[in-house]
C-alpha positions in Angstrom: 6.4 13.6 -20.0 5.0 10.8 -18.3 1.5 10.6 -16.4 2.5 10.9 -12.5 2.3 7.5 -10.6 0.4 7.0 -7.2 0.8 3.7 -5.6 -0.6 2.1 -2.8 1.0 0.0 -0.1 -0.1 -1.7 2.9 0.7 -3.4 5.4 -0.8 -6.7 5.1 -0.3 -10.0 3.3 -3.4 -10.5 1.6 -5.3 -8.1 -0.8 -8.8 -9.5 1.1 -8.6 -7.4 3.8 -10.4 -4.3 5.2 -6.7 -2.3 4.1 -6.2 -3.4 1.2 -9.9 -2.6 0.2 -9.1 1.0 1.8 -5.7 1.4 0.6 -7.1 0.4 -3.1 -10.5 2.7 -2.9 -8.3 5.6 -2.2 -5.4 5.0 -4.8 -8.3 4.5 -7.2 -10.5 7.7 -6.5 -7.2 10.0 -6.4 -6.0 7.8 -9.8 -9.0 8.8 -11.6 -9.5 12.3 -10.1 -5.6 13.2 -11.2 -5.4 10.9 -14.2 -2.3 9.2 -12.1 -0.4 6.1 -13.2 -1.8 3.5 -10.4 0.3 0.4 -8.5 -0.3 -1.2 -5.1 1.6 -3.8 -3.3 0.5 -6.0 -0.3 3.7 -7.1 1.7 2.9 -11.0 0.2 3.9 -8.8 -3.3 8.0 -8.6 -1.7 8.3 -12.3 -1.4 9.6 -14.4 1.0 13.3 -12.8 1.4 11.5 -10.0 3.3 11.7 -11.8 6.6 15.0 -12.4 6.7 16.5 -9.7 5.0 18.8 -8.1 7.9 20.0 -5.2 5.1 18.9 -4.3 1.7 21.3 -6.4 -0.4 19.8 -9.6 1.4 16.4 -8.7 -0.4 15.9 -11.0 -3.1 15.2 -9.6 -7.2 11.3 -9.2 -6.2 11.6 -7.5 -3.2 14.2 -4.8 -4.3 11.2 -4.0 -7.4 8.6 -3.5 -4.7 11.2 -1.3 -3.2 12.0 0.6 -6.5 8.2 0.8 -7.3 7.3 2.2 -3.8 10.5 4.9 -4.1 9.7 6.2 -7.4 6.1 6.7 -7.4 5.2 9.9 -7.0 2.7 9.8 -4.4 2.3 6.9 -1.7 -1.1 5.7 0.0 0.2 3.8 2.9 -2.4 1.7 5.1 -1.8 -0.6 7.9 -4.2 -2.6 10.3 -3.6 -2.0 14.2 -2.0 -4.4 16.3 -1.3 -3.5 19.7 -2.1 0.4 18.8 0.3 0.4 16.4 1.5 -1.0 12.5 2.7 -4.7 12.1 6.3 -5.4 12.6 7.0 -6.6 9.1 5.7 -3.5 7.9 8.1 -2.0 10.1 11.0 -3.8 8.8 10.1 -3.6 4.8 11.1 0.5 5.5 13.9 -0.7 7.8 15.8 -1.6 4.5 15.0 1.6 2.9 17.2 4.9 3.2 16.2 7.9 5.6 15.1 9.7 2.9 13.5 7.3 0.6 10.1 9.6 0.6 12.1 12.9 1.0 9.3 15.4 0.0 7.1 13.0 -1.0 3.5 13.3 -0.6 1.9 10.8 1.4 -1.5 9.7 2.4 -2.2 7.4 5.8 -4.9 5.2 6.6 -5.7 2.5 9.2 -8.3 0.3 10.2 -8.6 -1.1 13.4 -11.2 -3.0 16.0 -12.2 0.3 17.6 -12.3 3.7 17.4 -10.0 3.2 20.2 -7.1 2.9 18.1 -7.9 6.1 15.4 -5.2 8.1 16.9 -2.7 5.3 15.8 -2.1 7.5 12.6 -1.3 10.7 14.3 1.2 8.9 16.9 2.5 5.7 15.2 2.0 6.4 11.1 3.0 9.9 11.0 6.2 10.4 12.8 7.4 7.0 11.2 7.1 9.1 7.5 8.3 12.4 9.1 11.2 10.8 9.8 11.9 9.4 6.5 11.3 13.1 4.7 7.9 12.4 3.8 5.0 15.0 3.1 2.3 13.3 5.1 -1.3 15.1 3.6 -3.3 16.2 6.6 -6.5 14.3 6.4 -5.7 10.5 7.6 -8.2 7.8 7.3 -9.4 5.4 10.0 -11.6 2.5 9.4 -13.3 0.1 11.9 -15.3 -3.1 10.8 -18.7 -1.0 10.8 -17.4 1.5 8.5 -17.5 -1.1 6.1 -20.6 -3.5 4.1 -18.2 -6.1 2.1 -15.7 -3.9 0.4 -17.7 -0.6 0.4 -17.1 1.8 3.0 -19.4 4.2 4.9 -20.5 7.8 3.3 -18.4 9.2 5.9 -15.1 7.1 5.4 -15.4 8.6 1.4 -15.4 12.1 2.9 -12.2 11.3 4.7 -10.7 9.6 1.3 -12.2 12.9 -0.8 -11.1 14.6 1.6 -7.4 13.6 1.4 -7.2 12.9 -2.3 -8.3 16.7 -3.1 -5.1 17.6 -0.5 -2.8 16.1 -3.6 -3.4 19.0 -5.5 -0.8 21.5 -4.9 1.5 18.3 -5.0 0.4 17.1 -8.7 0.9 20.6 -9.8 4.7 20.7 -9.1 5.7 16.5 -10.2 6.9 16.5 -13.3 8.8 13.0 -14.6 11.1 13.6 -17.3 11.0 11.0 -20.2 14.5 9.6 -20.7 16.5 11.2 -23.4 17.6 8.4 -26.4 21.2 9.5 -27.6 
């Protein structure tokens, strides 16, 4: 067997960003407390067919491996700024081209960051049903981050409570994955 594989996407272009230092702190802390197989993909890491893919087979060879990477990993940390109380649109659309049940029973973990604390409810009302409806186990601790929960790409004591908080909820999940190595004939 395999070690299990966690991977991180988010919802940004750029891996210098509040997410993608969130998404990355937490795929690393539950990587290391699980001994999981680690990836994480920015939405630059699909390439440029993304934005005008109108179905799946309009995604180009690099955005169908982000879309096999993101389906077969065991466990997803999904993270997304907050525009107008809610994710980005292209965010959006990457799972548009995926099948309802793409993350059936899949563990998942969502964060956020946004300008305010106005906008920490955005998991529970945007984030959540958007996985529920494609099957996924979204963990019960989310994660919300505004600029002051962060110094450069560390985040406040209470912000690694939340991600502690949410990695120790993958442990009834790890139990039960087990990848098969593929038989040779």
């Amino acid at each position: 067997m395999s070690a299990s594989k966690i991977v991180g996407l988010t919802g940004v272009f750029h891996r210098q960003s509040r997410t993608a230092s969130l998404v990355s702190q937490l795929v690393s802390r539950a990587q290391h407390q699980y001994r999981l197989e680690a990836g994480f993909f920015t939405l630059a890491d699909a390439g440029p067919s993304l934005g005008v893919a109108r179905s799946p087979t309009d995604l180009d060879d690099t955005a169908q491996r982000l879309i096999t990477e993101i389906r077969n990993a065991d466990v997803l940390v999904v993270g997304v700024p907050t525009y107008n109380s809610s994710y980005p649109g292209m965010f959006k659309h990457l799972l548009d081209l995926m099948e309802p049940d793409a993350f059936a029973g899949k563990p998942v973990i969502l964060a956020a960051t946004g300008g305010s604390e106005r906008h920490a409810m955005m998991i529970d009302f945007q984030l959540r049903p958007l996985f529920n409806y494609f099957k996924a186990r979204t963990l019960t601790t989310g994660i919300f981050a505004t600029p002051q929960d962060f110094t450069g790409d560390a985040v406040a004591a209470p912000i690694l409570q939340r991600m502690d908080a949410a990695t120790a909820e993958l442990a009834p999940w790890l139990r039960n994955v087990r990848r098969e190595e593929p038989t040779i004939a």
